[in-house]
N, C-alpha and C positions, 0 to 999 in steps of 0.2 A: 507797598504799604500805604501810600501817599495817597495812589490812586483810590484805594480801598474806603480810606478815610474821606476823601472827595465826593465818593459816590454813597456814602452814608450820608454825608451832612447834603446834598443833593437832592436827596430821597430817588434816586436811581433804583435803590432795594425797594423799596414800599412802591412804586408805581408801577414794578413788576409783579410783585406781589396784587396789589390791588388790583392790576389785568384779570390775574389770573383767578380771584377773587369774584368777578364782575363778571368771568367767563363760567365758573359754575353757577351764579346766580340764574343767569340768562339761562343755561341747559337747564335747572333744575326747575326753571317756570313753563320752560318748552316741554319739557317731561310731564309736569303737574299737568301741562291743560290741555295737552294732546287727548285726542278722540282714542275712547278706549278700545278701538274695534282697531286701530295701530297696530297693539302689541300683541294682537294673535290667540288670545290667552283665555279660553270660556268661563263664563261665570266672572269676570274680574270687575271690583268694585269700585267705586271713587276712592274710598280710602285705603284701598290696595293699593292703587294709580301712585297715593300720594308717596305710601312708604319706600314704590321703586326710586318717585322722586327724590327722596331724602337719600335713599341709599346711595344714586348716581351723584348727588352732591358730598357723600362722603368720600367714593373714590375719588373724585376731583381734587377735593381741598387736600387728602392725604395724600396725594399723590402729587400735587403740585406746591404745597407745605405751603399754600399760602397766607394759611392763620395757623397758628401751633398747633400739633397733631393731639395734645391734650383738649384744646379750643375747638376743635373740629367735633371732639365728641361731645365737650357741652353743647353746641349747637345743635349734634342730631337728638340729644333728649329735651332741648329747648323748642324746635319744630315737633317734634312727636308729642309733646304737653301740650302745644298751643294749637295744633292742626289735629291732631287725629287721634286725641284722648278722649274719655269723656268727661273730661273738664276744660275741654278747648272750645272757643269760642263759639255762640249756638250759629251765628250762618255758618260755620263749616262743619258743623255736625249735621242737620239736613235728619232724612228720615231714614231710623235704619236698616230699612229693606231697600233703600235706592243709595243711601251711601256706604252701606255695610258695616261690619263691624268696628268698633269702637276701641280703642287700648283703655287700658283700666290705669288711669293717671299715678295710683296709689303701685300700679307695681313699677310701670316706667321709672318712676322714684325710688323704688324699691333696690335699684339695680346698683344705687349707692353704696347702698348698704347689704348687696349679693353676700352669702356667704363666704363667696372665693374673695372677696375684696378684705372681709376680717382675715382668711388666710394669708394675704400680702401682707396686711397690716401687721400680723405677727411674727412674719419673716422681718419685717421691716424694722421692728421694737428689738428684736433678738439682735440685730446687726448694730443697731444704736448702742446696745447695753453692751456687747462685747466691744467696742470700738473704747467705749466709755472708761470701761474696767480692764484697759487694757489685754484682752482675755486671749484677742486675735492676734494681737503679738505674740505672745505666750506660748498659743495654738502652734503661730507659722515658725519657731524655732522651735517647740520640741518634734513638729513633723520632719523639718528642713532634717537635722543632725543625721538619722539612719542614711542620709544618701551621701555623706562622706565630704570630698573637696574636688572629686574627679569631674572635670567641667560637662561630660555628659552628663554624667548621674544627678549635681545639680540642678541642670538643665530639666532632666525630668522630675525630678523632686517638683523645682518651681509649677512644674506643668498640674502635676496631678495636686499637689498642695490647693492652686488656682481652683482647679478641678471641682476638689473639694469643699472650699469653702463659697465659690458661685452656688454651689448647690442647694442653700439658705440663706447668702445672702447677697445681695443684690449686685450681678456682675459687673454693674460698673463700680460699684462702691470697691469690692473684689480686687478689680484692676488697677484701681489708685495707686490701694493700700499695696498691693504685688510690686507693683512699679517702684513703689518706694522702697521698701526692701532692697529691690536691686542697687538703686543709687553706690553703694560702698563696693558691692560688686565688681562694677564696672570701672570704678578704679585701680581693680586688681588686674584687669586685660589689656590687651592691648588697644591701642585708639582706633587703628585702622584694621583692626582683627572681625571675622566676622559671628566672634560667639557672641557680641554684643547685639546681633541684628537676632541672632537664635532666642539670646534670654527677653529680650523684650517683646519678642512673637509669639513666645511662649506664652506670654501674660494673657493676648485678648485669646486666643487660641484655647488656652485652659478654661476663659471664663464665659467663651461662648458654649464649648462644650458640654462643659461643667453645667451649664442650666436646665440639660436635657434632662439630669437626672433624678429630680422631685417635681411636685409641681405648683412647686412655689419658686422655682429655678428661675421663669422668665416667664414675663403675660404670655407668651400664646401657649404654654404649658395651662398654665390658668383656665383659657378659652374652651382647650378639647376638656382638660378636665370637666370643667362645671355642663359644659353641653353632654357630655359623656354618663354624668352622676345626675344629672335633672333628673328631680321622682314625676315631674311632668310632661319628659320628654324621653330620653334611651333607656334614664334609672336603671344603668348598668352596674353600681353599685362599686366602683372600681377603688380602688384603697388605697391613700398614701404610701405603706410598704409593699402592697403591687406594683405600685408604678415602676419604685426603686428598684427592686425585683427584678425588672428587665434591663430598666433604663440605667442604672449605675453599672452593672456589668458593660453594657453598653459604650460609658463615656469612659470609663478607664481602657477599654480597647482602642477606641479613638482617638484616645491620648497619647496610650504608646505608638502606637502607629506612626502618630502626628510627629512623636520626637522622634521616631525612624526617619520621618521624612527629613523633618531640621537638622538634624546629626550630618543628614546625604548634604543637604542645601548649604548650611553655613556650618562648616565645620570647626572647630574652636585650633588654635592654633596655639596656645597655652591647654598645659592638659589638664594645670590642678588649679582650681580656683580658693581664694582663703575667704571663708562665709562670717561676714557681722553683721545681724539684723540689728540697729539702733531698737531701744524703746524696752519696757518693761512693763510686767505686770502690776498693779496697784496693790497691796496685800493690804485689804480691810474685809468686815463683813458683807461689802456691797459685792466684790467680785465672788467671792463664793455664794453670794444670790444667785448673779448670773451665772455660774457656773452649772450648779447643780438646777438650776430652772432649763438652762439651757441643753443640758444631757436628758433633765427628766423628757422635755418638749418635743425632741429628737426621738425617743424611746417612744411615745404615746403617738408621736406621728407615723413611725413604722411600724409598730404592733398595736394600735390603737383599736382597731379593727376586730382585733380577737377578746376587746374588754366593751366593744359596742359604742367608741368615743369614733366619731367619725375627726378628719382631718381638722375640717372648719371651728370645732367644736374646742378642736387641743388649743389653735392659734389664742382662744382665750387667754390661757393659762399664762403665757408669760406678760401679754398686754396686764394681764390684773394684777399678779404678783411685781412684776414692775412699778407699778402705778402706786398700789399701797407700801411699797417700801421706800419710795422714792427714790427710784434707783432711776428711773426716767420719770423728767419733769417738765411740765408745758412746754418750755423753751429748747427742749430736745425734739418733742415733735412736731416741729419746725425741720427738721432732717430728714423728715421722711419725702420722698419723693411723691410729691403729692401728683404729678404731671402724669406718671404710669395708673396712679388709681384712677383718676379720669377718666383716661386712655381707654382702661379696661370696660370699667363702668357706660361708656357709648358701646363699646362693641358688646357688652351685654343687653340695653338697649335695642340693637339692630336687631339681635337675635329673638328680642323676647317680640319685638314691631312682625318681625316676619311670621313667627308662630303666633302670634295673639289675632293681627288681622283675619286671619286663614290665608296670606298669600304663599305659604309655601304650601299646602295642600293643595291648592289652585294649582302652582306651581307643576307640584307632581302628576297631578292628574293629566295638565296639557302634554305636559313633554313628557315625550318616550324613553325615561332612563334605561328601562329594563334594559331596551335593546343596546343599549352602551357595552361596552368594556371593561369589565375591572380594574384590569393591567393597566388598560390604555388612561382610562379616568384617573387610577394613583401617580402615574407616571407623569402624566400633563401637569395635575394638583401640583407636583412635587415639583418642578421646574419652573413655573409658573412663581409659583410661591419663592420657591430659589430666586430668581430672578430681580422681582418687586423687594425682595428685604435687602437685596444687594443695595437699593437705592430709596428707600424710604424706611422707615421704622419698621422693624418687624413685628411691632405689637399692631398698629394696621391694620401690615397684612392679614394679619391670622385675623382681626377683627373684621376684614370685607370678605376672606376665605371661607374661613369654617359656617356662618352660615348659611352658606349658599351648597357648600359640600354636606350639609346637614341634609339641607333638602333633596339633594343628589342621594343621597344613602338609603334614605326613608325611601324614595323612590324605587333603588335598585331591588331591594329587597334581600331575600336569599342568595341573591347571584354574586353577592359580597363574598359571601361563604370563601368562594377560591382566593382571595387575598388576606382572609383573616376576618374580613366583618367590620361593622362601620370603625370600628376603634385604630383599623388601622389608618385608614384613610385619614381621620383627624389628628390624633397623636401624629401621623407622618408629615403633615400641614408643619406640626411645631417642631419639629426634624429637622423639615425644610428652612422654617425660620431662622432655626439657630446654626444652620450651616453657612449660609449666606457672612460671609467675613473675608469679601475682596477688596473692601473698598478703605478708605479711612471712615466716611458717611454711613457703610455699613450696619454698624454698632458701637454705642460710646466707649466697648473697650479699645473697639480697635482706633478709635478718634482721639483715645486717649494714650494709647501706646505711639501712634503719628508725631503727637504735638512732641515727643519727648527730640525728636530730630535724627533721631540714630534708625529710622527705618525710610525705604524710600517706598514710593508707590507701586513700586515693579515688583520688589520683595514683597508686601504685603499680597497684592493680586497675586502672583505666582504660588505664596503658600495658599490662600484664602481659596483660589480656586482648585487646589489638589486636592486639598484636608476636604474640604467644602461637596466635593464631589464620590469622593471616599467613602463621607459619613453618609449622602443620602442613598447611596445603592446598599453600605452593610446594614444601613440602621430601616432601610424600608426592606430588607431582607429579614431582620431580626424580624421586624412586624408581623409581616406574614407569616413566618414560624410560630410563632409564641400565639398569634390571634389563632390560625386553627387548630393550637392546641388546649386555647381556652383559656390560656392565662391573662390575657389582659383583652 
């Protein structure tokens, strides 16, 4: 700890940081002014040149976290404004048949205000209000009761409860509130018993899961979405209760599974545990605000579809009823995780930089998708993508993945067909994302079920990599089924 403290007040951390800071800068000018006949690529502009520049400086910085990976992405819409908008400076705009096409500064800004960002945003107000109005208490003991006191059945209670409630609202927020629950629990076991390593594994395990299931569950849910619904780009038209449709049958198999596996690994050696979740519900007119705001919001987001309300559209509904009832006040939305809309909002950015220039058309046209792989391209994506969330943020990932698999798709064309078609491949990106839970680094639930002390590193990797590898072969299995039958 001593050490730790030394090499803070040292600045040890920041001059590695700043290396590494200093090392994307220098690639991303070597990229910018390299001779375009380098990169192989016909037809390629100056300000194509520039956006692979930006791009190779976002896997850099996100990948070596040397400025916050929310920071990362103001910088790539802070370059993309000032270099290759049509509101960026006029020597680097130049003429545009010799510098090419222009980004349109009004949408790069636009990407703040995307409609999948109001879709967070409303996940994010619902999670506030129920936290508020104590509702989620509420929730997690009338769900907990049906599964009795038998330390399995518990055990999976905890899991799909998690499951569940990740699935709107925010998985680390999720696994806080999970973790605490448990606290009186684990009073009840034994110290050196290993159902305490089960129930606490339980927790990030449920809520990494659990995000797979909407797609307001976790940003790369977000990504394939909104690339997926673009009326500019796939305009697949795909529907909040589509998604669920698949993806929740999906995560509750996962999870049983998963407590199959926990049950084999830490077996509880007390068989009945006695359940007291502290905390109550608030009984005034504000909770049954949120109450009934929060089941209508729920309802119009899975059947929304069949009354012509798209997803983005519902996420209104409680931000506004909130707001004029005062049931969430300025100082509340202060809670909201403002670090993931950023997050999102660059990797929207990248994607709108790549389609707006023409470099992914470029793109397609040079390189020979067609003659790729299906199999082989879902399979790579998918490991790949495994691999990177294992050790950097998985919102990122899926923001350096998916549009580059975008452009791969567009490319392949019909030859998709055999794996389900472009939706598999990206929905399977955010698959991959949320299977990744080896690490403590991983994902904040599992960083947050670590700090509790009752798990060690071995346990975590050993479950993170079983579960983890489970989900992507059934769940890039479900894909392919379900895409060539047309459902999603």
């Amino acid at each position: 700890m001593q050490e730790t403290v030394t090499k803070a007040l040292t600045g040890d951390f920041n001059k590695k940081k700043g290396l590494w800071f200093l090392f994307a800068a220098i690639i991303t000018l070597i990229v910018w002014n390299l001779p375009i006949s380098v990169f192989g690529i016909a037809g390629l502009t100056i300000v194509q040149q520039r956006v692979i520049a930006i791009f190779v400086m976002a896997i850099i910085l996100w990948l070596t976290e040397a400025i916050p990976a929310w920071a990362t992405s103001v910088t790539i819409i802070f370059v993309l404004l000032f270099c290759v908008s049509d509101s960026s400076f006029n020597f680097l705009q130049g003429n545009t048949g010799e510098y090419g096409q222009l980004l349109d500064s009004v949408g790069i800004m636009a990407c703040f205000a995307d409609p999948t960002i109001i879709l967070f945003l409303g996940g994010f107000i619902l999670a506030i209000a129920a936290t508020k109005s104590g509702l989620d208490v509420w929730m997690a003991k009338t769900l907990i009761k049906p599964f009795g006191t038998k330390s399995k059945n518990v055990l999976l209670g905890f899991m799909l409860i998690t499951g569940l409630f990740s699935m709107f609202i925010s998985n680390t927020a999720t696994a806080a509130m999970m973790l605490t629950f448990l606290t009186p629990v684990f009073k009840a076991l034994p110290a050196n018993g290993k159902g305490r390593i089960a129930l606490t594994m339980a927790i990030p395990i449920g809520a990494n899961l659990g995000g797979m299931g909407t797609p307001i569950g976790t940003p790369p849910n977000a990504f394939a979405y909104k690339v997926l619904n673009d009326p500019a780009g796939m305009d697949m038209n795909i529907g909040f209760g589509q998604w669920m449709m698949v993806m929740a049958p999906l995560v509750i198999i996962l999870l049983i599974i998963a407590w199959f596996i926990m049950c084999k690994l830490f077996p509880f050696s007390k068989k009945n545990i006695e359940l007291k979740i502290e905390g109550d519900m608030h009984h005034n007119w504000r909770t049954v605000v949120v109450g009934v705001t929060f089941a209508i919001t729920i309802f119009l987001w899975v059947f929304g579809k069949q009354f012509g309300i798209n997803a983005n559209t519902v996420a209104m509904l409680p931000i506004a009823v909130f707001a004029f009832t005062g049931v969430i006040t300025s100082k509340d939305l202060r809670d909201i995780d403002w670090g993931v809309i950023w997050m999102v909002a660059g990797g929207f950015a990248l994607g709108l930089a790549l389609n707006g220039t023409g470099l992914a058309e470029v793109a397609i046209k040079s390189i020979p998708f067609g003659e790729w792989s299906p199999i082989v391209i879902l399979i790579i994506a998918g490991l790949v993508c495994y691999f990177l969330s294992n050790f950097i943020s998985n919102t990122a990932t899926a923001a350096l993945m998916i549009p580059i698999l975008t452009v791969v798709c567009e490319g392949m064309g019909n030859k998709l067909d055999i794996i389900g078609g472009t939706s598999t491949v990206l929905i399977g990106i955010a698959i991959a994302a949320s299977a990744a839970m080896s690490l403590p680094i991983s994902t904040p639930p599992n960083a947050i079920a670590y700090s509790t002390g009752l798990i060690e590193q071995k346990y975590m990797a050993k479950t993170g990599l079983i579960v983890g590898l489970i989900t992507l072969i059934i769940g890039f299995s479900l894909l392919i089924v379900v895409g060539k039958m047309g459902i999603l």
